[in-house]
N, C-alpha and C positions, 0 to 999 in steps of 0.2 A: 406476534406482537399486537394483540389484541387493542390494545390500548392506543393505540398510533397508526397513523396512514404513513409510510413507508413508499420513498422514492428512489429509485436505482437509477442513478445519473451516471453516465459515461463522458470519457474525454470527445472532445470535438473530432471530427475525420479530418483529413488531408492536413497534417501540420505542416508549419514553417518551419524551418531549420531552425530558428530562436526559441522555439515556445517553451521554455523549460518551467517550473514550477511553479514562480510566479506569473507569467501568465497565465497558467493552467490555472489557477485562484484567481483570477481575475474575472476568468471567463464567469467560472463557478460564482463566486460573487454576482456579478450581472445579473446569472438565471435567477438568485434566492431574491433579489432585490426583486424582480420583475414579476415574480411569478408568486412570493409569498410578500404576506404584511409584516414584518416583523424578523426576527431570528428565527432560525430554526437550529434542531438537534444534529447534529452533523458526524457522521461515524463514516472514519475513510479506514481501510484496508491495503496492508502491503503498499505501493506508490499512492493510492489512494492517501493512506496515511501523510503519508512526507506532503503531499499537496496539501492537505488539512492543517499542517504547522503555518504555511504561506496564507490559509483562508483566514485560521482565529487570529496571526499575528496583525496581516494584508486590508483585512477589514472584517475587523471585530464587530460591527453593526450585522453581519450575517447570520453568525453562532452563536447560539443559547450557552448550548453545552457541547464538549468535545470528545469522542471515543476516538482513539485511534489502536488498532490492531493489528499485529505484527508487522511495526513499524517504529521507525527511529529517527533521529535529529541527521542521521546520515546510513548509506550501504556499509555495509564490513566489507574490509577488502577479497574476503572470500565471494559475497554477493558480487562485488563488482568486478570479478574474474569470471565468474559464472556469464554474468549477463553482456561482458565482455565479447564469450563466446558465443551467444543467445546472435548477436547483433553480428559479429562477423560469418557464422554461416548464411543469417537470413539474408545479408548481401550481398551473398554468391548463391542466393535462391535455392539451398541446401536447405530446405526447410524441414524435412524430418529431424537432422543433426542439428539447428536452433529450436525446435519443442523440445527435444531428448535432452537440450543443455540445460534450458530453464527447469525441467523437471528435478535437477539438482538443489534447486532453492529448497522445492517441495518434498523430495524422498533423497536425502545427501549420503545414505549409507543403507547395507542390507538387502538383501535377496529380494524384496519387494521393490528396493529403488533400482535394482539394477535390472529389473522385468520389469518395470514401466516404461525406464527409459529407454530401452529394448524395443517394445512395443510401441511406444510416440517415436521413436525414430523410424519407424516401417510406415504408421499413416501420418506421420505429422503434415504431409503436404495435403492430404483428405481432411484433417483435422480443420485448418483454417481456410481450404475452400479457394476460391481466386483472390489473389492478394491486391485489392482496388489500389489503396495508396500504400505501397511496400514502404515510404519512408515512413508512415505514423512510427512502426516500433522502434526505427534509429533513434528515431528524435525523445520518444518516451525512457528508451533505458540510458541515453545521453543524460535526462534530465535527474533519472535514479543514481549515476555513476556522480555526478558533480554537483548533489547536493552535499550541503553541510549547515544545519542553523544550529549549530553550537551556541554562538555567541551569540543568537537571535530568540533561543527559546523564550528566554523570559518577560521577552511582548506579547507572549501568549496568556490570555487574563482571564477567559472562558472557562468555570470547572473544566477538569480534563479529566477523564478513565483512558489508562494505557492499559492493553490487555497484550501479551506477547508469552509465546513457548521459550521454556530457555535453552531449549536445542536449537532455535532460529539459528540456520548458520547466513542468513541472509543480511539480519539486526541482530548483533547479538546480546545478550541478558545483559553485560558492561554497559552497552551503549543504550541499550532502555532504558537502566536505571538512572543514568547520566540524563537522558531526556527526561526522566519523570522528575530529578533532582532541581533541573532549571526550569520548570514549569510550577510556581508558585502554588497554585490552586490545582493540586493533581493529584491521584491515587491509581496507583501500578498492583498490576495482579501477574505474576509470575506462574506458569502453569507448570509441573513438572511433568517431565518426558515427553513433549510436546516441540514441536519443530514451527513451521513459517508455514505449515498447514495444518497452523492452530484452529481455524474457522472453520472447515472441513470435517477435521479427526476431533474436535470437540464442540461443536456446534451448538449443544443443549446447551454447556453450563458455560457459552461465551456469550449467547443470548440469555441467559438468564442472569447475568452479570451486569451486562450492558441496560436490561429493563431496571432492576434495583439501580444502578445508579443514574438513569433517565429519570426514576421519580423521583428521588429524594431532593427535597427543598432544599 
């Protein structure tokens, strides 16, 4: 992204049992107010995403414009089974069998999904290292299972780009198109044969997507 300086921001550590989405926008808010003059281009991914509905609705003085990818106005009940499971082994500090679960979002069927999750269940606890504050992820997939701005989208007034696989079984193509429908000022790209590791398994033409619709006036 030649053209742009490019900032990877993460959620805060050590959450509060409340912090669900809107605060997570809140936060976010704060840093773009503090730290830039003006709006900026905002592109959230998977949860990222669903925070991004709370920042363009929450405070629309932040965002320019809005990408959000592979993500939607709410989790599919299959996502929120998954992450269901994500959350209750990491509770019982089974942490290889919560990586092997969420791997489900990203590889949900085929010989490859089922030798990765094979594989993150042997180092999942190598994977993430010593767990400082083990409730961040309670609180994070709390926040992904009990959204829902259905009836909130259309505060969103920022152009928007939804970019989303229609194999996400995380967000599924119904519930994209439904979020692209209540967002006034928005254009949706449907990728086919593509899952919720649309960013990953298509990277070229999901950046080259998201630059075309960052210039256009």
């Amino acid at each position: 992204m030649e053209d742009y300086t490019v900032y990877l921001v993460g959620r805060r550590p050590n959450l509060p049992d409340d912090y669900l989405m809107d605060k997570m926008a809140e936060d976010y808010a704060e840093m773009i107010r503090r730290e830039f003059n003006g709006p900026v281009d905002v592109v959230g991914a998977s949860t990222g995403g669903q925070i991004a509905h709370f920042l363009a609705a929450d405070h629309p003085d932040t965002v320019r414009k809005l990408v959000i990818i592979s993500a939607a106005y709410r989790l599919s009940e299959k996502g929120v089974e998954i992450e269901r499971k994500t959350a209750e082994y990491f509770q019982k500090e089974k942490y290889g069998k919560s990586m092997a679960a969420i791997m489900e979002m990203l590889f949900p069927s085929g010989f490859k999904g089922v030798f990765i999750r094979f594989f993150v269940r042997l180092i999942g606890k190598l994977m993430l290292g010593k767990v400082k504050y083990p409730n961040d992820l309670l609180v994070e997939v709390r926040a992904d299972r009990e959204m829902n701005f259905k009836d909130r989208l259309s505060e969103i007034k920022a152009p928007t780009l939804i970019l989303s696989g229609e194999l996400d079984v995380g967000y599924t193509a119904d519930d994209v198109r439904t979020t692209a429908e209540g967002i006034s000022n928005s254009e949706l790209i449907l990728y086919k044969g593509y899952g919720h590791n649309l960013s990953m398994s298509n990277r070229v033409q999901v950046l080259k997507d998201t630059l075309e619709f960052l210039k256009k006036n």
